[in-house]
Jmol script that loads the backbone (N, CA, C; Angstrom):
load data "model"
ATOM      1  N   UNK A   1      13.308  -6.221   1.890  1.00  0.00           N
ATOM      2  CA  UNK A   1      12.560  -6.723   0.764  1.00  0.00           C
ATOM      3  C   UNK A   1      12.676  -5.731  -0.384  1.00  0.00           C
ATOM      4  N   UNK A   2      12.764  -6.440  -1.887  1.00  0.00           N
ATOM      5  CA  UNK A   2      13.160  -5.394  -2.959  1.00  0.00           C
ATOM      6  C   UNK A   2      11.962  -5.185  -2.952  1.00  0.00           C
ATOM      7  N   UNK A   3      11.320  -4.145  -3.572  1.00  0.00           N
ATOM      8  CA  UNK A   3       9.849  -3.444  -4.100  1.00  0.00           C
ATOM      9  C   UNK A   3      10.099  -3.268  -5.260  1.00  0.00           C
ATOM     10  N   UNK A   4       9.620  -4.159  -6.177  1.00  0.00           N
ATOM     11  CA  UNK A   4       9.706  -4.137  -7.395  1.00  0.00           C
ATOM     12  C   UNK A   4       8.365  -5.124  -8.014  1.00  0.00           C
ATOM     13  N   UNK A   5       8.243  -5.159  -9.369  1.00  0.00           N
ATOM     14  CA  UNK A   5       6.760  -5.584  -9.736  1.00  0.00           C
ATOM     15  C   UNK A   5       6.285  -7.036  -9.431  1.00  0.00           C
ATOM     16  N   UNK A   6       7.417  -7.686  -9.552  1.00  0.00           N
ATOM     17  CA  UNK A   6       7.779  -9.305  -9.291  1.00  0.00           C
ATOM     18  C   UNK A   6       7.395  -9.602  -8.009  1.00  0.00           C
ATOM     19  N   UNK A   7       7.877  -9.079  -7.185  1.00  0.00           N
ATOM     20  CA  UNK A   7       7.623  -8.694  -5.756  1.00  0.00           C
ATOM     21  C   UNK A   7       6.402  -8.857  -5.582  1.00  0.00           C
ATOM     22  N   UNK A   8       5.818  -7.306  -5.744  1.00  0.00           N
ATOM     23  CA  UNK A   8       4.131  -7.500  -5.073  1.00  0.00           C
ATOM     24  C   UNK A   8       3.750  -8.845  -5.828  1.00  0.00           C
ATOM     25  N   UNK A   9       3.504  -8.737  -7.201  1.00  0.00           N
ATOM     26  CA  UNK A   9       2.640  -9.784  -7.809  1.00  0.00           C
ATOM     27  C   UNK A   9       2.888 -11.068  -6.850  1.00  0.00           C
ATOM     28  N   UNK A  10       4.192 -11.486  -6.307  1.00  0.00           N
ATOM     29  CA  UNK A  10       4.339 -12.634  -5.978  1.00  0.00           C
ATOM     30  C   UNK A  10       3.800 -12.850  -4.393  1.00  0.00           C
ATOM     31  N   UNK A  11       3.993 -11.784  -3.602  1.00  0.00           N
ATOM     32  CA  UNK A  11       3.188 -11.319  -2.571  1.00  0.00           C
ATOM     33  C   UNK A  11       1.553 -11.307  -2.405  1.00  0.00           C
ATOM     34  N   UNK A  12       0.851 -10.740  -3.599  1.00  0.00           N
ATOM     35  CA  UNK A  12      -0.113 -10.866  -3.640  1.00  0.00           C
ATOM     36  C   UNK A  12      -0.618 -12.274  -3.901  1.00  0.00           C
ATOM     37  N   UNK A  13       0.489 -13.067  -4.463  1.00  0.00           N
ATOM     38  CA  UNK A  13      -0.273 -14.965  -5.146  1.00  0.00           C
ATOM     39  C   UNK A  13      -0.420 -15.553  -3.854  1.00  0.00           C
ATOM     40  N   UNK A  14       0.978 -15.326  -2.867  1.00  0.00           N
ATOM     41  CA  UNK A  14       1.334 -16.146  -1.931  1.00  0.00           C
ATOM     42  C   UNK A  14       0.080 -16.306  -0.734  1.00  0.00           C
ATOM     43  N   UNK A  15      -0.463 -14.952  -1.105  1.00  0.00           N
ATOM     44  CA  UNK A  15      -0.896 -14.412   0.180  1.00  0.00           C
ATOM     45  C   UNK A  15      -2.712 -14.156  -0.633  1.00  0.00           C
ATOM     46  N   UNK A  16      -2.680 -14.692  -1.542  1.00  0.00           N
ATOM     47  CA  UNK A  16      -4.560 -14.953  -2.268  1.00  0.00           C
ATOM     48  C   UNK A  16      -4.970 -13.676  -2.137  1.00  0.00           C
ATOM     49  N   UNK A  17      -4.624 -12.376  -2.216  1.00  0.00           N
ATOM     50  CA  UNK A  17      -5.469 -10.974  -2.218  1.00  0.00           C
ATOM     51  C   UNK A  17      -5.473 -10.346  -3.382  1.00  0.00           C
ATOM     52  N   UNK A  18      -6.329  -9.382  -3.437  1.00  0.00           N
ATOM     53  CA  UNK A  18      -6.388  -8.924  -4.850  1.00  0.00           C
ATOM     54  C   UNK A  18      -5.639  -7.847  -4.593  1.00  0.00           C
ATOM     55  N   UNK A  19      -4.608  -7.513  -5.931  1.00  0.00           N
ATOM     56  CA  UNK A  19      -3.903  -6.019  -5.522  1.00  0.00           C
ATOM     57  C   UNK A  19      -5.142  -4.906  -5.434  1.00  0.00           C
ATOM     58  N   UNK A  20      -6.435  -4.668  -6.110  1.00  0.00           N
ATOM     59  CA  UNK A  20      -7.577  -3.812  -5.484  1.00  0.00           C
ATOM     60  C   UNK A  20      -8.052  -3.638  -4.364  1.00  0.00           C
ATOM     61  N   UNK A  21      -7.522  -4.805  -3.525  1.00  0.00           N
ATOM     62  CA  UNK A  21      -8.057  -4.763  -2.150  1.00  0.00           C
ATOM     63  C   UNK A  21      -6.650  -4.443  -1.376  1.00  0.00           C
ATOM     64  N   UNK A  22      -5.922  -4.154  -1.909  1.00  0.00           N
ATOM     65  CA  UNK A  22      -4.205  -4.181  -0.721  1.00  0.00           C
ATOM     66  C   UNK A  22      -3.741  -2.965  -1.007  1.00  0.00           C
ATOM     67  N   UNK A  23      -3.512  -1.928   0.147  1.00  0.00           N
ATOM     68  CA  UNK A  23      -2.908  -0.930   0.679  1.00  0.00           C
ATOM     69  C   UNK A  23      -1.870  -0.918   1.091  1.00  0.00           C
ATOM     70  N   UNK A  24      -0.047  -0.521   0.436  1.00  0.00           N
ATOM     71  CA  UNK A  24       0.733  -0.632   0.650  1.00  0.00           C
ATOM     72  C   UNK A  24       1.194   0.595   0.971  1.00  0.00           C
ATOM     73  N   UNK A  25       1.376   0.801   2.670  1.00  0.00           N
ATOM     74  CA  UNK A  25       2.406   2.238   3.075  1.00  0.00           C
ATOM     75  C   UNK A  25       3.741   2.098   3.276  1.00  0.00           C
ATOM     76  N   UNK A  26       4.559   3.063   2.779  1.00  0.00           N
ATOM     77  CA  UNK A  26       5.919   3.055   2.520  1.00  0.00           C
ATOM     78  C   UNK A  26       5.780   4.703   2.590  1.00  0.00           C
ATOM     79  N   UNK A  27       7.705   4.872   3.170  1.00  0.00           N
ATOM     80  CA  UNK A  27       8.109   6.426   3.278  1.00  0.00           C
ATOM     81  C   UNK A  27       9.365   6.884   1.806  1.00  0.00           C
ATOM     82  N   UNK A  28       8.651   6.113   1.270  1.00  0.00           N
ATOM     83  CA  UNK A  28       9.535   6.255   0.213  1.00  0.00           C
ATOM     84  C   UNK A  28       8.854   6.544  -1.843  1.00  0.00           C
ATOM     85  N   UNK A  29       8.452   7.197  -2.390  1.00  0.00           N
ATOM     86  CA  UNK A  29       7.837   7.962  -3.272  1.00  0.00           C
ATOM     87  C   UNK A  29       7.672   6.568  -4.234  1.00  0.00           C
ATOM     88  N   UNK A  30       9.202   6.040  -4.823  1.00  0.00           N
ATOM     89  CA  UNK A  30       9.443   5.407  -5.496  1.00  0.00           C
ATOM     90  C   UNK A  30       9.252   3.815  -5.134  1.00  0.00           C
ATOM     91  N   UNK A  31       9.150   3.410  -3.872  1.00  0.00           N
ATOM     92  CA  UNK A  31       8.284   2.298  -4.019  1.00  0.00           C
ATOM     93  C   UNK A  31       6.983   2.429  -4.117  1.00  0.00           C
ATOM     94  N   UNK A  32       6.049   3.529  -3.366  1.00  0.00           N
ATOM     95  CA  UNK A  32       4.768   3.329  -3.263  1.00  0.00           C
ATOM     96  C   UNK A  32       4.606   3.728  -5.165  1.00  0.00           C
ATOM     97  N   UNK A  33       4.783   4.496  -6.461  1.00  0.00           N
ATOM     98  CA  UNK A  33       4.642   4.096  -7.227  1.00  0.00           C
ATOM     99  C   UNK A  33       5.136   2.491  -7.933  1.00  0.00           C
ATOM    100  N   UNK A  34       5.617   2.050  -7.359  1.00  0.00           N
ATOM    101  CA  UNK A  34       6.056   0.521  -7.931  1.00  0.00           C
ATOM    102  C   UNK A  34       4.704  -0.448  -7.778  1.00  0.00           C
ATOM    103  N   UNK A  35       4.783  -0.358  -6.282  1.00  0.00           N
ATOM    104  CA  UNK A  35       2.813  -0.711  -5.567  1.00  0.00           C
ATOM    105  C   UNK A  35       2.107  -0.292  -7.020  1.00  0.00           C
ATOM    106  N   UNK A  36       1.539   1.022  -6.877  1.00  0.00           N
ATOM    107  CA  UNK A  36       0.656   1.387  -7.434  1.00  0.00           C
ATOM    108  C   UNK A  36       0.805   1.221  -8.888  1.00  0.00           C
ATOM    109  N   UNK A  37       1.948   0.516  -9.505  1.00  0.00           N
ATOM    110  CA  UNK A  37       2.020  -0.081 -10.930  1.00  0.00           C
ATOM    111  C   UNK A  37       1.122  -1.027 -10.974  1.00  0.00           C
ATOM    112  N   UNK A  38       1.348  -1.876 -10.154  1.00  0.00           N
ATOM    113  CA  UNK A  38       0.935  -3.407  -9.522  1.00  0.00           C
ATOM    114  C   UNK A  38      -0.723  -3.413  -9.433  1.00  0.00           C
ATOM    115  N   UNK A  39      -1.262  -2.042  -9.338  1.00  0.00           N
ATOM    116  CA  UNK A  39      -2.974  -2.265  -8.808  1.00  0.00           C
ATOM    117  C   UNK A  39      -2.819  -2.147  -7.308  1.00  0.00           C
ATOM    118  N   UNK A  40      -1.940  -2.005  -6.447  1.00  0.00           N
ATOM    119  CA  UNK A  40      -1.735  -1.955  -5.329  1.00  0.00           C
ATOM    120  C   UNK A  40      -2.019  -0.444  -4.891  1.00  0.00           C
ATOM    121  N   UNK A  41      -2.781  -0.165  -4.181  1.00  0.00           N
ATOM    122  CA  UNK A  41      -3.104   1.362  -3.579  1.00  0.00           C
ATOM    123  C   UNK A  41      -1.988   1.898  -2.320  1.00  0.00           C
ATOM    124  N   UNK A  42      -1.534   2.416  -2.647  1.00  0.00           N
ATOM    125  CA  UNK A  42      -0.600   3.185  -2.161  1.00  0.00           C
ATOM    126  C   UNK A  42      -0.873   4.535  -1.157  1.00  0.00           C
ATOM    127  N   UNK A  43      -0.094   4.720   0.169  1.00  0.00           N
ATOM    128  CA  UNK A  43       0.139   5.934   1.020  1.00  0.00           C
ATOM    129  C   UNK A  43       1.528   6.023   0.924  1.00  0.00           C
ATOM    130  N   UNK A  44       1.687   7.097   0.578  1.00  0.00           N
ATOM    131  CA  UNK A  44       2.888   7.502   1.244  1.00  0.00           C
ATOM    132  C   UNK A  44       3.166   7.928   2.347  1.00  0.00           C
ATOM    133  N   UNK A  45       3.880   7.396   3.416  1.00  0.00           N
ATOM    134  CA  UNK A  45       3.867   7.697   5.164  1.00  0.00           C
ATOM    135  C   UNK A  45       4.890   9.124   5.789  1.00  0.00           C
ATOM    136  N   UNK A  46       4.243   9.930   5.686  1.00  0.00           N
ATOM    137  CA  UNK A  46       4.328  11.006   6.812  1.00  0.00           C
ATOM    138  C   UNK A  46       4.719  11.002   8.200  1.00  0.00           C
ATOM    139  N   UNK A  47       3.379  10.394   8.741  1.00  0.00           N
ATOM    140  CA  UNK A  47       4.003  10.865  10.510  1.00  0.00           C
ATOM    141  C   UNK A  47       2.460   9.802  10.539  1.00  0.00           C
ATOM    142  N   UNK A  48       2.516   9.559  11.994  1.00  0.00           N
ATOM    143  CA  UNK A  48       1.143   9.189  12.371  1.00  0.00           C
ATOM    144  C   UNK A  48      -0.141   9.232  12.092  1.00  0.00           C
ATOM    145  N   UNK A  49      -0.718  10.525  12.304  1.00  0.00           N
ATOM    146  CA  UNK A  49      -1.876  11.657  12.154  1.00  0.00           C
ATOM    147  C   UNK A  49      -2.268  11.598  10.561  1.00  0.00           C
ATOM    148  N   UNK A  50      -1.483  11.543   9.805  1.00  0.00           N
ATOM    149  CA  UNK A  50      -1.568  11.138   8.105  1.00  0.00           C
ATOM    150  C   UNK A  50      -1.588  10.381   7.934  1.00  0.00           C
ATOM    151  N   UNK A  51      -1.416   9.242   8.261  1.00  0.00           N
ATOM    152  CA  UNK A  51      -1.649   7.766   8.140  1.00  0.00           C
ATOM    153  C   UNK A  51      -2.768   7.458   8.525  1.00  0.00           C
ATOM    154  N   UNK A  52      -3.162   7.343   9.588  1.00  0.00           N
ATOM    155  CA  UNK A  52      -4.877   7.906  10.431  1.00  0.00           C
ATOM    156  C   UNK A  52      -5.444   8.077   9.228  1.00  0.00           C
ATOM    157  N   UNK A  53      -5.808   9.607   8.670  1.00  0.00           N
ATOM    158  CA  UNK A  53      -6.641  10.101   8.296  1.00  0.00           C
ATOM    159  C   UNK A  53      -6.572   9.594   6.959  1.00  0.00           C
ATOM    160  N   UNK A  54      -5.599   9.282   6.055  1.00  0.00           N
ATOM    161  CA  UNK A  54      -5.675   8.729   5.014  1.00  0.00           C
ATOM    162  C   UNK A  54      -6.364   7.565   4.784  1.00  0.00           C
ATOM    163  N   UNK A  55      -6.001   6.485   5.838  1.00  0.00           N
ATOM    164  CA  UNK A  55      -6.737   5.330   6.304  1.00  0.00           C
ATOM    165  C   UNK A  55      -8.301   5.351   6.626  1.00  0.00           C
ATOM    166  N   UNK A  56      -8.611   6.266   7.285  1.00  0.00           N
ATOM    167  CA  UNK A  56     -10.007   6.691   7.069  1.00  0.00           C
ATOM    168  C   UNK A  56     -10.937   7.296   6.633  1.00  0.00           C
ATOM    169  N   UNK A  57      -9.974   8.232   5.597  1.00  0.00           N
ATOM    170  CA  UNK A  57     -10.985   9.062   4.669  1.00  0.00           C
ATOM    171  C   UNK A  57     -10.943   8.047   3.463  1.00  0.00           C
ATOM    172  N   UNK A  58      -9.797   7.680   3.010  1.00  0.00           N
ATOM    173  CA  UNK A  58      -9.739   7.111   1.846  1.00  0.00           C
ATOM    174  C   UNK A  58     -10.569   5.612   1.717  1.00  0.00           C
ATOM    175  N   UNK A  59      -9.676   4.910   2.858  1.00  0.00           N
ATOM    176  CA  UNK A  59      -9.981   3.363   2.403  1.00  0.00           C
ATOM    177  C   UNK A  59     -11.451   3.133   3.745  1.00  0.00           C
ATOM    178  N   UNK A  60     -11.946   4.150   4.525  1.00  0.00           N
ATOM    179  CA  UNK A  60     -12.825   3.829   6.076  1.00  0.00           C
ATOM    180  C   UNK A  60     -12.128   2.585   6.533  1.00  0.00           C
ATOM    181  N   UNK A  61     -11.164   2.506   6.622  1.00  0.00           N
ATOM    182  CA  UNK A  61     -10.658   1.978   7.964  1.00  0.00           C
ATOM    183  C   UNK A  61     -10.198   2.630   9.297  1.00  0.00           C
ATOM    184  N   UNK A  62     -10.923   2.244   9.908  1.00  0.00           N
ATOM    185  CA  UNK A  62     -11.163   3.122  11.373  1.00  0.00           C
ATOM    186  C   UNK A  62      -9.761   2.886  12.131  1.00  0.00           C
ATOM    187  N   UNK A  63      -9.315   3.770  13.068  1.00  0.00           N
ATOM    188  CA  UNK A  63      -7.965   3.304  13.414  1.00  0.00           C
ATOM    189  C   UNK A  63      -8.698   4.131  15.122  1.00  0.00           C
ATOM    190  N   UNK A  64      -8.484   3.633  16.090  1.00  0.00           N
ATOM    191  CA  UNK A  64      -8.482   3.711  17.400  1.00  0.00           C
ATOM    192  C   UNK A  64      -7.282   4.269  18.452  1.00  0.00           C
TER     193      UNK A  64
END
end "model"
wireframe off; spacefill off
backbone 0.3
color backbone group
C-alpha cells in the first residue's frame, strides 16, 4: 500500500474513523510523517517493548 495523503484520507472515509482517533505504526520515519500530515497519530516501530509502552503511555491502550 502507497502511504501517501490520498491514501489515509481514503482509508479513513472507507473505514468511518476520525484521523484523531487512528494510530498508525510503521518502521519507516517518512510514512509515519505522511500519517501524521493526515491528523493521523503516528509511532514509529522499534521492537516490541516500544510499541507496548508507547501504546500505553501515550494512547492507554493496555496491551497483555
Amino acid at each position: 500500500m502507497k502511504c501517501d495523503e490520498q491514501t489515509f484520507k481514503q482509508m479513513l472515509k472507507q473505514n468511518q474513523i476520525m484521523a484523531n482517533e487512528t494510530v498508525f505504526i510503521d518502521d519507516l520515519d517518512v510514512n509515519i510523517n505522511r500519517a501524521e500530515e493526515t491528523g493521523i497519530h503516528g509511532i514509529l516501530f522499534q521492537n516490541a517493548n516500544q510499541l507496548k509502552e508507547e501504546l500505553e503511555q501515550k494512547y492507554h491502550i493496555q496491551i497483555n
